[in-house]
The first five atom37 places (N, CA, C, CB, O) and aatype in JSON, in Angstrom:
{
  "aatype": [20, 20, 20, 20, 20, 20, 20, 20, 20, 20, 20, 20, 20, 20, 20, 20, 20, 20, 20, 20, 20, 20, 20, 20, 20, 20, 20, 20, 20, 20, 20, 20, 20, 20, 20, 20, 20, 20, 20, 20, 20, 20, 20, 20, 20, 20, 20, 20, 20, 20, 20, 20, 20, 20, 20, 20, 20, 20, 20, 20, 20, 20, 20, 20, 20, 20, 20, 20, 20, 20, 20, 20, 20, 20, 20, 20, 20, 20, 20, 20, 20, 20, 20, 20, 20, 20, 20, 20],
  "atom_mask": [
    [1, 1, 1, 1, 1],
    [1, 1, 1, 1, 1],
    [1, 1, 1, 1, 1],
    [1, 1, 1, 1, 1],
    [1, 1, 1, 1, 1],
    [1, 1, 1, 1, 1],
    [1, 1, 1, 1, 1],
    [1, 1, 1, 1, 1],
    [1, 1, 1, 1, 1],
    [1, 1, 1, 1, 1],
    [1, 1, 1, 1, 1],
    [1, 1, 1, 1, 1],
    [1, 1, 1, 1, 1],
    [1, 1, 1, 1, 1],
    [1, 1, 1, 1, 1],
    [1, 1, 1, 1, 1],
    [1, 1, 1, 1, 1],
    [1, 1, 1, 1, 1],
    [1, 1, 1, 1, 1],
    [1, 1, 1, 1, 1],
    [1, 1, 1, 1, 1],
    [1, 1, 1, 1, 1],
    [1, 1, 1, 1, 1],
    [1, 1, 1, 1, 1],
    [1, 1, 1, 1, 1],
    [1, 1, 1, 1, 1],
    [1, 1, 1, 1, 1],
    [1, 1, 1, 1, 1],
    [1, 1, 1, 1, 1],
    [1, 1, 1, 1, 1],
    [1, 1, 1, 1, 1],
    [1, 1, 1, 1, 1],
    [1, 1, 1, 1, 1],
    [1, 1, 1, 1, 1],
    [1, 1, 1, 1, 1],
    [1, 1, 1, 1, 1],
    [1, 1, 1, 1, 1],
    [1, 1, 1, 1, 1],
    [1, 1, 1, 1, 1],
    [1, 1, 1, 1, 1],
    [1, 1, 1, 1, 1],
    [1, 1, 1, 1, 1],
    [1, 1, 1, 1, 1],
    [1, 1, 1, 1, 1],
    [1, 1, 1, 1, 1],
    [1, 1, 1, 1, 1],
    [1, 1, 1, 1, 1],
    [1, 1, 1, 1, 1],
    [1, 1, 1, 1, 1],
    [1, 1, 1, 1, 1],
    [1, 1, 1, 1, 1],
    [1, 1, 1, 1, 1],
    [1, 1, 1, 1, 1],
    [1, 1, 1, 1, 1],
    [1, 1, 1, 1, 1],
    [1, 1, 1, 1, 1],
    [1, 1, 1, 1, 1],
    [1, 1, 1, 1, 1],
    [1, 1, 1, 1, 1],
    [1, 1, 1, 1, 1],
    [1, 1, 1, 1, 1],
    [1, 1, 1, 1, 1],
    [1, 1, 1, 1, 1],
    [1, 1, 1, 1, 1],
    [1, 1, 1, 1, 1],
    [1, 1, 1, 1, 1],
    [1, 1, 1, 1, 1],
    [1, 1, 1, 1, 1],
    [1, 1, 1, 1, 1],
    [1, 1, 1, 1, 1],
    [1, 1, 1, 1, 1],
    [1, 1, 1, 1, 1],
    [1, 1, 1, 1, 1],
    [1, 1, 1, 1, 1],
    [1, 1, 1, 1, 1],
    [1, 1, 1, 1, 1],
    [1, 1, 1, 1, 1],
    [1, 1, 1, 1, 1],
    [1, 1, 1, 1, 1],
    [1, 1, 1, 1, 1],
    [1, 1, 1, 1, 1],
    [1, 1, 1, 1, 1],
    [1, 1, 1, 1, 1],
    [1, 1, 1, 1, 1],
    [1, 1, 1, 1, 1],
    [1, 1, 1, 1, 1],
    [1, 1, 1, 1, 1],
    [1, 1, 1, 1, 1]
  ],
  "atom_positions": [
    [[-66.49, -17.59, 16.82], [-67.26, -18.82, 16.67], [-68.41, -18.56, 15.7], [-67.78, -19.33, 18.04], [-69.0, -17.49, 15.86]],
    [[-68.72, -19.18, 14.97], [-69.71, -19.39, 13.59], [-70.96, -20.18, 14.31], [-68.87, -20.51, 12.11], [-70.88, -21.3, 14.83]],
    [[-72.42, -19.15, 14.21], [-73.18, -19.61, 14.58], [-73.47, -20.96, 13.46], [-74.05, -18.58, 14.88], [-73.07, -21.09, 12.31]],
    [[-74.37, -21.9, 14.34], [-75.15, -23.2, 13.9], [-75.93, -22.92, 12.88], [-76.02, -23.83, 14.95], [-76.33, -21.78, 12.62]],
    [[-76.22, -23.99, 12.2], [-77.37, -24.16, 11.26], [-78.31, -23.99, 11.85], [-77.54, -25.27, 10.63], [-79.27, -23.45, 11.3]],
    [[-78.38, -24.4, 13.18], [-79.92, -24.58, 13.59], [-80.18, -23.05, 14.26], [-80.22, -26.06, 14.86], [-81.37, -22.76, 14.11]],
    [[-79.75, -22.43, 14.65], [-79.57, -21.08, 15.3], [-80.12, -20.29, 13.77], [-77.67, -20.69, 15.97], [-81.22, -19.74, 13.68]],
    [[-79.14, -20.38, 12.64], [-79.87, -19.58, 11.63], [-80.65, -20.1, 11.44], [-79.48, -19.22, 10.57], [-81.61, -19.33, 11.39]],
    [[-80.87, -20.82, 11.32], [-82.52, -21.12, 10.29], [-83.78, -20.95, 11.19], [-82.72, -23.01, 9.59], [-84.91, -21.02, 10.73]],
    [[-83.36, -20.6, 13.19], [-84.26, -20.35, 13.84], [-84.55, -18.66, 13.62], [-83.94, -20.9, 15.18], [-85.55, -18.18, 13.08]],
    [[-83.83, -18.21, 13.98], [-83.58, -16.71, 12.88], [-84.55, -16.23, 11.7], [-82.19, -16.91, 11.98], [-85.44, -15.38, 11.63]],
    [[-83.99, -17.13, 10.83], [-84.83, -16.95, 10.01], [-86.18, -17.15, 9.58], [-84.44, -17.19, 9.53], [-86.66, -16.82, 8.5]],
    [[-86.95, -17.91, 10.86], [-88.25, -17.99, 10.81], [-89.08, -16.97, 11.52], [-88.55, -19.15, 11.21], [-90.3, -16.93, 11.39]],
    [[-88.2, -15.89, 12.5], [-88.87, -15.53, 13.56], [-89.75, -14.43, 12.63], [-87.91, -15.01, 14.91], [-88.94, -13.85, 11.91]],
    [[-91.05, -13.98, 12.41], [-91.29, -12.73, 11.92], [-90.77, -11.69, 11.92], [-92.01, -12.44, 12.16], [-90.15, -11.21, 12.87]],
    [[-91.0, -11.06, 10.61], [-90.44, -9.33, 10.58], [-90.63, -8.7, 11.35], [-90.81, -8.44, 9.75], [-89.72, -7.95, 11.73]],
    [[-92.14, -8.69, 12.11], [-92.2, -7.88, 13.26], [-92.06, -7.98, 14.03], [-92.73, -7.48, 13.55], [-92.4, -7.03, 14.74]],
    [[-91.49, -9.09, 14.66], [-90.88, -9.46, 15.57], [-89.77, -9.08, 15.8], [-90.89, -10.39, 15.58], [-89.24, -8.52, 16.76]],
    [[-89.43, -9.45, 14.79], [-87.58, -8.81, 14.86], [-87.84, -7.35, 14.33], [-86.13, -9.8, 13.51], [-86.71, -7.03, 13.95]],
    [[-88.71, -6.21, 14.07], [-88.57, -5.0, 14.07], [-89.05, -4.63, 15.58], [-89.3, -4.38, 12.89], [-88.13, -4.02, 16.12]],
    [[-90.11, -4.78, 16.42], [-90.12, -4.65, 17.25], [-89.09, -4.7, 18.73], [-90.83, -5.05, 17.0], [-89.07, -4.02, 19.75]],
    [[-88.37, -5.73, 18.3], [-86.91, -6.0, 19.25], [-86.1, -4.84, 19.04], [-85.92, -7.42, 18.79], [-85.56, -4.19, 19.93]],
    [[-86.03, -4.61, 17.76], [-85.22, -3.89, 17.25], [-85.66, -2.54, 17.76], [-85.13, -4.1, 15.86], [-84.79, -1.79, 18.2]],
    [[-86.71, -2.2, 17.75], [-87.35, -0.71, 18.01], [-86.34, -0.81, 19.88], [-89.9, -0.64, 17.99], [-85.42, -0.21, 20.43]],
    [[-87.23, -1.89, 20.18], [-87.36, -1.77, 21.82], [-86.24, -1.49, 22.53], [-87.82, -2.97, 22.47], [-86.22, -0.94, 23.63]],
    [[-84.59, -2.16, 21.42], [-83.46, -1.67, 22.48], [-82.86, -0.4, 21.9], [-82.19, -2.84, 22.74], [-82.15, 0.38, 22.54]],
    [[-83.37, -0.21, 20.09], [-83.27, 1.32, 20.26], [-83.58, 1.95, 20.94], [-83.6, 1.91, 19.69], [-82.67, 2.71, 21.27]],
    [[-84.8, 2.19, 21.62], [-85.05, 3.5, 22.69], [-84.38, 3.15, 24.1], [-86.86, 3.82, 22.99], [-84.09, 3.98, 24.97]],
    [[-84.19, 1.71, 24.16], [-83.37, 1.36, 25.59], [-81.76, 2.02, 25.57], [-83.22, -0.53, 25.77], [-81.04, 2.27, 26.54]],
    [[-81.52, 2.2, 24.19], [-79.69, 2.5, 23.91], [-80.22, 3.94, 24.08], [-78.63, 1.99, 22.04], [-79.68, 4.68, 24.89]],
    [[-81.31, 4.37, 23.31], [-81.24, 6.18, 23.56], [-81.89, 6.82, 24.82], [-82.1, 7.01, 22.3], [-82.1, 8.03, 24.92]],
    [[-82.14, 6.05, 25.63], [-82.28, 6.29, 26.78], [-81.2, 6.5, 27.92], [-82.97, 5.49, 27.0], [-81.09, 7.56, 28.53]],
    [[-80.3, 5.22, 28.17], [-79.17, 4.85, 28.16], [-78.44, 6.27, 27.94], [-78.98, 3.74, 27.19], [-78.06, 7.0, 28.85]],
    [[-78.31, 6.5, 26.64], [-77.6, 7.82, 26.32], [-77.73, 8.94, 26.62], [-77.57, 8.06, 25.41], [-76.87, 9.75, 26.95]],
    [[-79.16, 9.1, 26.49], [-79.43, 10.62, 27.44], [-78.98, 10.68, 28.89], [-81.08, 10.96, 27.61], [-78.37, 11.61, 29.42]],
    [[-79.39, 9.45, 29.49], [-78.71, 9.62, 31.14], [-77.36, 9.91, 31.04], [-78.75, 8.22, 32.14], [-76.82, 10.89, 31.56]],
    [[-76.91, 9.2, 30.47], [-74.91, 9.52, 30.33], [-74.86, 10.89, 30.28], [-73.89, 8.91, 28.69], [-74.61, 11.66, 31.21]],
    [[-75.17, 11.2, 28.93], [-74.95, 12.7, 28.33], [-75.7, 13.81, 29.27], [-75.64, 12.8, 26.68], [-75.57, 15.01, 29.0]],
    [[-76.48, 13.39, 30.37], [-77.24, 14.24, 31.39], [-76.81, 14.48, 32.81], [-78.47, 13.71, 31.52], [-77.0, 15.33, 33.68]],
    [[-75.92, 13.0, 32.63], [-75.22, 12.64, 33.86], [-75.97, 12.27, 35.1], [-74.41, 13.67, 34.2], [-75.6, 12.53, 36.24]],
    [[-77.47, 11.43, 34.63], [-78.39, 11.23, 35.52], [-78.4, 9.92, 36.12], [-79.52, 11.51, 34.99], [-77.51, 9.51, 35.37]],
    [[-78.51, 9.47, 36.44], [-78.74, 8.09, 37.39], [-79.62, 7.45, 36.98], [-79.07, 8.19, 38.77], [-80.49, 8.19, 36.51]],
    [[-79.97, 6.04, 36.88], [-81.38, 5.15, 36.9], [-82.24, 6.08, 38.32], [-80.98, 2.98, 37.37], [-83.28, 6.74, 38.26]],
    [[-81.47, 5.86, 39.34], [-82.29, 6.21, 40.75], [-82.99, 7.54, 40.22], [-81.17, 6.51, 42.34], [-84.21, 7.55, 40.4]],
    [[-82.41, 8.77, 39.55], [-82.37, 9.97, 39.78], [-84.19, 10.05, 38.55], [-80.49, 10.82, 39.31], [-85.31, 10.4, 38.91]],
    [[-83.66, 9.53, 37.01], [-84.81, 9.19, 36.02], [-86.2, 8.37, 36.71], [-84.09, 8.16, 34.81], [-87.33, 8.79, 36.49]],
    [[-85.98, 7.35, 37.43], [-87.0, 6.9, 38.36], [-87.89, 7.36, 39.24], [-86.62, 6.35, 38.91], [-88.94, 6.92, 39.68]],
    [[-86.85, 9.0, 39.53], [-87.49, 9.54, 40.82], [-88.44, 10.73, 39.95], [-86.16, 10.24, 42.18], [-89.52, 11.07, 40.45]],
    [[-88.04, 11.28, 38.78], [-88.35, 12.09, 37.72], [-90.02, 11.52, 37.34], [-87.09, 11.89, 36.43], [-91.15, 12.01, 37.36]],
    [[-89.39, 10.17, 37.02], [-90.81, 9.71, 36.46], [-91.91, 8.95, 37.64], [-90.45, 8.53, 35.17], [-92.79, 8.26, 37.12]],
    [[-91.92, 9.01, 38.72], [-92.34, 8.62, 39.57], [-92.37, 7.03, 39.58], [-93.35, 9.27, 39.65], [-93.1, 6.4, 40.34]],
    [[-91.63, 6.52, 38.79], [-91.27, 5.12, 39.31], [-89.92, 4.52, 40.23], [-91.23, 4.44, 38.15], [-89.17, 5.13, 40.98]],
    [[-89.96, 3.01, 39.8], [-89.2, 2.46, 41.1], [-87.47, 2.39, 39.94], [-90.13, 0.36, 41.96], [-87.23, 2.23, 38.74]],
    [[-86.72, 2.59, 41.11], [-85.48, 2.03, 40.34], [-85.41, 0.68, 39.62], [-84.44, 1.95, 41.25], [-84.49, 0.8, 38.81]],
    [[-85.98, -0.66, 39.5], [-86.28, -1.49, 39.43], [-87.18, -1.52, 37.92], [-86.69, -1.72, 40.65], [-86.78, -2.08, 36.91]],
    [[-88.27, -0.9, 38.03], [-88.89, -0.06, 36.57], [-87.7, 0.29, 35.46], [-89.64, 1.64, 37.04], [-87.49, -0.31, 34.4]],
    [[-87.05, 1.31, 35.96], [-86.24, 1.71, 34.99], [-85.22, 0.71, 34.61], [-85.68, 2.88, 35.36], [-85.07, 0.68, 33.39]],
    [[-84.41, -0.19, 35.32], [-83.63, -0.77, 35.1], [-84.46, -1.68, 33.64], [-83.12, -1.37, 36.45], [-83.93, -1.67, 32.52]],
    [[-85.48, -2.24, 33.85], [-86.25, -3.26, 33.49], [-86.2, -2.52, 31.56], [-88.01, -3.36, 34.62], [-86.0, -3.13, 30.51]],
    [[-86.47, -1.05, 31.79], [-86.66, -0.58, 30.7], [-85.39, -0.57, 29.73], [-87.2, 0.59, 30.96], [-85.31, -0.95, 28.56]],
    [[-84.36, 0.02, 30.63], [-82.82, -0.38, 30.33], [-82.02, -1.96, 29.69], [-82.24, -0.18, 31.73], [-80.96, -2.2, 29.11]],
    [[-83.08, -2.72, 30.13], [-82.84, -4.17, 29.66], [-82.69, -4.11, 28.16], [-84.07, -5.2, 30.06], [-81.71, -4.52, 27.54]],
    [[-84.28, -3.27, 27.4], [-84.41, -3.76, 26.78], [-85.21, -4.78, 26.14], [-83.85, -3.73, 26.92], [-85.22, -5.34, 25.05]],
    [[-86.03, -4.83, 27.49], [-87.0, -6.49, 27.48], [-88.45, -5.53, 28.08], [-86.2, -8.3, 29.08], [-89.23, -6.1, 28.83]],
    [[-88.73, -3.92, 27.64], [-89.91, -3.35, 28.24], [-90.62, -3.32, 26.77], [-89.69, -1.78, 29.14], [-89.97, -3.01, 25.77]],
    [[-91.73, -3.61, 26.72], [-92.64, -3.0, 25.66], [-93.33, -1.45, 26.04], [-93.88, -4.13, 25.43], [-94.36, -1.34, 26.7]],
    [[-92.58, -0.35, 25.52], [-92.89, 0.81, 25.73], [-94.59, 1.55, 25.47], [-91.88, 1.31, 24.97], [-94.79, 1.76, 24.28]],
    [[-95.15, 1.73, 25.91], [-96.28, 2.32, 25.45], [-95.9, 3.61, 24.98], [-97.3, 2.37, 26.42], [-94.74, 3.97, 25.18]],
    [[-96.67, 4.33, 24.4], [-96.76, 6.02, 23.82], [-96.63, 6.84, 24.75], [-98.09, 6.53, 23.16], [-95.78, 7.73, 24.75]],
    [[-97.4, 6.64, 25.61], [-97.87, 7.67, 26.52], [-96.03, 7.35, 27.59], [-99.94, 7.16, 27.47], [-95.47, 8.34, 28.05]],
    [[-95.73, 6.66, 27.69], [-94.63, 6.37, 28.87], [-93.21, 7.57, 27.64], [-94.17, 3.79, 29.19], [-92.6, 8.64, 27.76]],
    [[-93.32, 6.6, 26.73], [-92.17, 7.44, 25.88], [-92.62, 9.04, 25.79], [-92.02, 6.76, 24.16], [-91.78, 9.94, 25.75]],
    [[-93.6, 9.2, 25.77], [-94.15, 10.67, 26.05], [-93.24, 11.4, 27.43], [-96.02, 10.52, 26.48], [-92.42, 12.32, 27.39]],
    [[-93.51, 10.94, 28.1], [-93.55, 11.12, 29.1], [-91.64, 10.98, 29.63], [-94.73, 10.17, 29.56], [-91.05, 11.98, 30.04]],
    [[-91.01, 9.71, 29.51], [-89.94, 10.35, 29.06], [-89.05, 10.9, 28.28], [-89.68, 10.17, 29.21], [-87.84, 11.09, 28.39]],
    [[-89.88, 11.13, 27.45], [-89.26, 12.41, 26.37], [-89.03, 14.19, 26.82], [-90.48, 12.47, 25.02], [-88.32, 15.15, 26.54]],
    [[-90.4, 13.72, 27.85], [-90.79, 14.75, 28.66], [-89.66, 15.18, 29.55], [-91.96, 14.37, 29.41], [-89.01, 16.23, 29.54]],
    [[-89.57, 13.86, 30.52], [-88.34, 14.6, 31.68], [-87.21, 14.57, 31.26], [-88.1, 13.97, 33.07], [-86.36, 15.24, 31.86]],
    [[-86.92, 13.94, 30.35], [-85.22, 14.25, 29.82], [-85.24, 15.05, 28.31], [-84.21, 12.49, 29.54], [-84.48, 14.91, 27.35]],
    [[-86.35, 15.87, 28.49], [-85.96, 16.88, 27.62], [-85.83, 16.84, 25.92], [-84.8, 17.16, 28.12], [-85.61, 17.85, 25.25]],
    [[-85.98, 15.66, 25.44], [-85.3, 15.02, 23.9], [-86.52, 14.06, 23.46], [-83.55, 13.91, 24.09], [-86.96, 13.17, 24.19]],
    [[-86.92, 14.3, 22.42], [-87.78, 13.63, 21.54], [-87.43, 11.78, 21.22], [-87.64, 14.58, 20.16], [-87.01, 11.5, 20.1]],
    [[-87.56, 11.04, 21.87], [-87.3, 9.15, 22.0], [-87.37, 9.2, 20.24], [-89.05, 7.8, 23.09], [-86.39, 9.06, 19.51]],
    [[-88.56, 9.41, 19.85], [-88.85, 9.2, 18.59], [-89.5, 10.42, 18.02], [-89.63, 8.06, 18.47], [-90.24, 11.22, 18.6]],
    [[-89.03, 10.43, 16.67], [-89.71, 11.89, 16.1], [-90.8, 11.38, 14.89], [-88.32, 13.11, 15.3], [-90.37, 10.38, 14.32]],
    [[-91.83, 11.74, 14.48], [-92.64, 11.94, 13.42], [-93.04, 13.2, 12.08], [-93.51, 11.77, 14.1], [-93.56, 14.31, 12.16]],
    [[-92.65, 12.63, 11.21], [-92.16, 13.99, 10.31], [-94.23, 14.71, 9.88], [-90.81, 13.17, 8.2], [-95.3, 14.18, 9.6]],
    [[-93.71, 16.08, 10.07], [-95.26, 16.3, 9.81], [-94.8, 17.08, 8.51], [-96.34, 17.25, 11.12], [-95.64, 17.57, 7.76]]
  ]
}
């Protein structure tokens, strides 16, 4: 099915950073996602790691979390793998 006119042209108004920020947010939700697989960890198990609720993590898993620094720190921390890298 071929999206609407009105669908693109809503699209196309939304800001860049808007739509880079979305974009950031379910990247780290997909590489999150992935590390559990590839770790073979659980939402329950990452929740219990980071001292939050299963419910937390799921939320983050959405896709719909605005990550702070310090949290991606932090799970970068318990699962071992850099979320995001910065070239020095």
């Amino acid at each position: 099915m071929k999206p609407g006119n009105a669908y693109l042209e809503a699209i196309k108004n939304i800001p860049l950073e808007i739509q880079k920020e979305t974009a950031f947010t379910f990247a780290v939700s997909d590489k999150i996602h992935q590390l559990l697989i590839d770790q073979g960890l659980t939402q329950k198990e990452l929740a219990k790691k980071m001292g939050k609720t299963e419910a937390e993590i799921s939320v983050w898993l959405s896709g719909q979390h605005n990550f702070t620094l310090r949290t991606l720190a932090k799970i970068s921390s318990v699962l071992g793998c850099d979320l995001i890298q910065i070239p020095q």
